[in-house]
Legacy VTK file of the C-alpha trace (Angstrom):
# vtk DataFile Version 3.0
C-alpha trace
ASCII
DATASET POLYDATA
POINTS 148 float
-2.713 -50.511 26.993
0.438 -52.172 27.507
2.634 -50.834 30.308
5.648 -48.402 29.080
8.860 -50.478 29.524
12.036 -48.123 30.125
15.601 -49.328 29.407
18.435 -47.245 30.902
22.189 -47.760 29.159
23.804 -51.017 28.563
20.416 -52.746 29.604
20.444 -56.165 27.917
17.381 -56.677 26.201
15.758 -60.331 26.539
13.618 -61.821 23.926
10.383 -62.463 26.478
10.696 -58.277 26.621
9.610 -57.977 23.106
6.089 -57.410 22.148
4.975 -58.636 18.712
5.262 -55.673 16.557
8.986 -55.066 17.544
9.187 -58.589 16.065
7.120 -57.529 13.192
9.355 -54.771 12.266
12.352 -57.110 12.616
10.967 -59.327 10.012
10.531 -56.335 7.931
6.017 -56.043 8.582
4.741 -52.689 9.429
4.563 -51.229 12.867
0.727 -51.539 13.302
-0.018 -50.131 16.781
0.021 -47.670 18.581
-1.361 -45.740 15.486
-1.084 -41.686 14.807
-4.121 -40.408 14.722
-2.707 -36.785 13.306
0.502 -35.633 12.141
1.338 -31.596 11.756
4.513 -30.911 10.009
5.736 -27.073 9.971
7.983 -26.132 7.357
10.406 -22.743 7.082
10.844 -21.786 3.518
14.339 -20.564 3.427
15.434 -19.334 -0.048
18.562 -18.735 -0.967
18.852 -15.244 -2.277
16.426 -12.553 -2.342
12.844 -12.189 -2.940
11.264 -8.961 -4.555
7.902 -8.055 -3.864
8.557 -4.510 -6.572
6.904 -1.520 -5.860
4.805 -0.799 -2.766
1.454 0.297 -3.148
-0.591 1.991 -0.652
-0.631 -1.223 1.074
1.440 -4.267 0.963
1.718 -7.519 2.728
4.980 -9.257 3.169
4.555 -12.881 2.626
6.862 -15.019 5.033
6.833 -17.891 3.116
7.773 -16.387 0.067
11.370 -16.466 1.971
13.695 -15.142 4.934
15.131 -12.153 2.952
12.774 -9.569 1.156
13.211 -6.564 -0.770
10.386 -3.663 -0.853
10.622 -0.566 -3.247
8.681 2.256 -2.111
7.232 4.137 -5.014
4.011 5.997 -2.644
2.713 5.915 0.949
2.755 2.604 2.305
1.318 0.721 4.750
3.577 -2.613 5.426
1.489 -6.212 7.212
2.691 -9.325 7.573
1.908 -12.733 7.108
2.991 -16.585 7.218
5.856 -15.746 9.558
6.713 -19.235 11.547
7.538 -19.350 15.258
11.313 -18.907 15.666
11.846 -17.568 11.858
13.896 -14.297 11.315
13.530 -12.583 8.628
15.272 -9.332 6.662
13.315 -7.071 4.531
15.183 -4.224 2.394
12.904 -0.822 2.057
14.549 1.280 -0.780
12.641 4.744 -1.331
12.483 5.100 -4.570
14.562 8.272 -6.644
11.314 10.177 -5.884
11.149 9.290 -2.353
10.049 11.096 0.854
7.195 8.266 0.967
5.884 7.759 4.454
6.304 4.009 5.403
4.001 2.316 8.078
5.310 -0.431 9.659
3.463 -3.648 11.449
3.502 -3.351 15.152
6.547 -4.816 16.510
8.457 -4.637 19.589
11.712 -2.849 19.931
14.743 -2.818 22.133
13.726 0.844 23.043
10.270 0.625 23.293
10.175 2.824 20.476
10.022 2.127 16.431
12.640 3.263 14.713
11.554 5.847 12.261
12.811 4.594 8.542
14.581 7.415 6.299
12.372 8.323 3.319
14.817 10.229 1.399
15.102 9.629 -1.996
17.019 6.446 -2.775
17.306 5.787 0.978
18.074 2.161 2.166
16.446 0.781 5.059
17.214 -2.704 6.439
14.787 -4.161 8.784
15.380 -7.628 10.847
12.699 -9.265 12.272
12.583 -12.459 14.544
8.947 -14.043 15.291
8.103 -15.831 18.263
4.548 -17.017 17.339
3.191 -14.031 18.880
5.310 -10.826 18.370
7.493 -10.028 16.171
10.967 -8.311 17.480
12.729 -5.717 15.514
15.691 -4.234 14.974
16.407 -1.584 12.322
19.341 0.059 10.266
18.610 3.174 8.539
20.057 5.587 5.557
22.130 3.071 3.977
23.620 4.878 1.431
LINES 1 149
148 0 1 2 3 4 5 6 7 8 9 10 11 12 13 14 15 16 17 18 19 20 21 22 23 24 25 26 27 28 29 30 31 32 33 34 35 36 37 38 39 40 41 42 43 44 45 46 47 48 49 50 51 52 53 54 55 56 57 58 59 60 61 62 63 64 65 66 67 68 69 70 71 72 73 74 75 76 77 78 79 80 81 82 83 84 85 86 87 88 89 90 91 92 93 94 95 96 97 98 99 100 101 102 103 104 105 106 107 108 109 110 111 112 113 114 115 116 117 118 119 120 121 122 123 124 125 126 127 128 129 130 131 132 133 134 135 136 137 138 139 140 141 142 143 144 145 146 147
C-alpha cells in the first residue's frame, strides 16, 4: 500500500507527487484503485404534505418511510408501533379520535422530558399532536393534547 501523502494549504503540488491514477483521472480514465468494496447509502423520505394511514384498528404500525408527518384516525382501541424511523429523523403524527371517540390509545415506548407519557385525550373529535425525534435507539417525545 502506498504511503498516505498529506498536503496542508497553499502546498504546491509537483508532478513526481502524482501517482498514476491521479494522472488517469486527468486524462479523463477511471479511478481504478483503491476500490470500494461496499457502499451503504441511507435515505430520509421527507414528503411534502401529509400522509394518512385512515382509521386505526386494534393495532397499527406507523411506517417512517411513508414520510415525516402522519395522520392517525382513531375509530377503536389502538395499539400504535413503529417502524423504518432513521437515526436523527423527527417525525409528527396527528391522532384525531374519531366523533365516537373515548378510544384508548397505546403508544410505543418512548422517552419523555418528565419521565412520564403524556396521556392523549380520547374525547370525541379530540386532536392529539405527537413529535417524535429518533436517535437510532429511542425515540424522544413530546406531546400536545385536546386540540380543539
Amino acid at each position: 500500500m502506498a504511503a498516505l501523502i498529506t498536503f496542508s494549504p497553499n502546498t504546491t503540488i509537483k508532478s513526481a507527487d502524482v501517482n498514476s491514477n491521479f494522472a488517469n483521472l486527468a486524462n479523463g480514465s477511471a479511478f481504478t484503485t483503491p476500490t470500494i468494496d461496499s457502499l451503504s447509502v441511507t435515505t430520509l423520505k421527507q414528503v411534502s404534505g401529509l400522509y394518512s394511514n385512515g382509521n386505526s384498528s386494534s393495532a397499527i404500525t406507523i411506517n417512517w418511510a411513508n414520510g415525516d408527518r402522519q395522520s392517525l384516525t382513531i375509530s377503536a382501541a389502538c395499539t400504535i408501533s413503529f417502524s423504518n424511523a432513521v437515526a436523527g429523523q423527527i417525525m409528527t403524527l396527528i391522532i384525531t379520535e374519531n366523533s365516537t371517540g373515548n378510544y384508548a390509545i397505546t403508544l410505543p415506548s418512548m422517552r419523555w422530558p418528565t419521565g412520564s407519557a403524556v396521556s392523549p385525550t380520547i374525547t370525541a373529535n379530540a386532536i392529539n399532536v405527537l413529535t417524535v425525534m429518533y436517535d437510532g435507539t429511542n425515540y424522544y417525545a413530546q406531546m400536545g393534547v385536546n386540540y380543539s
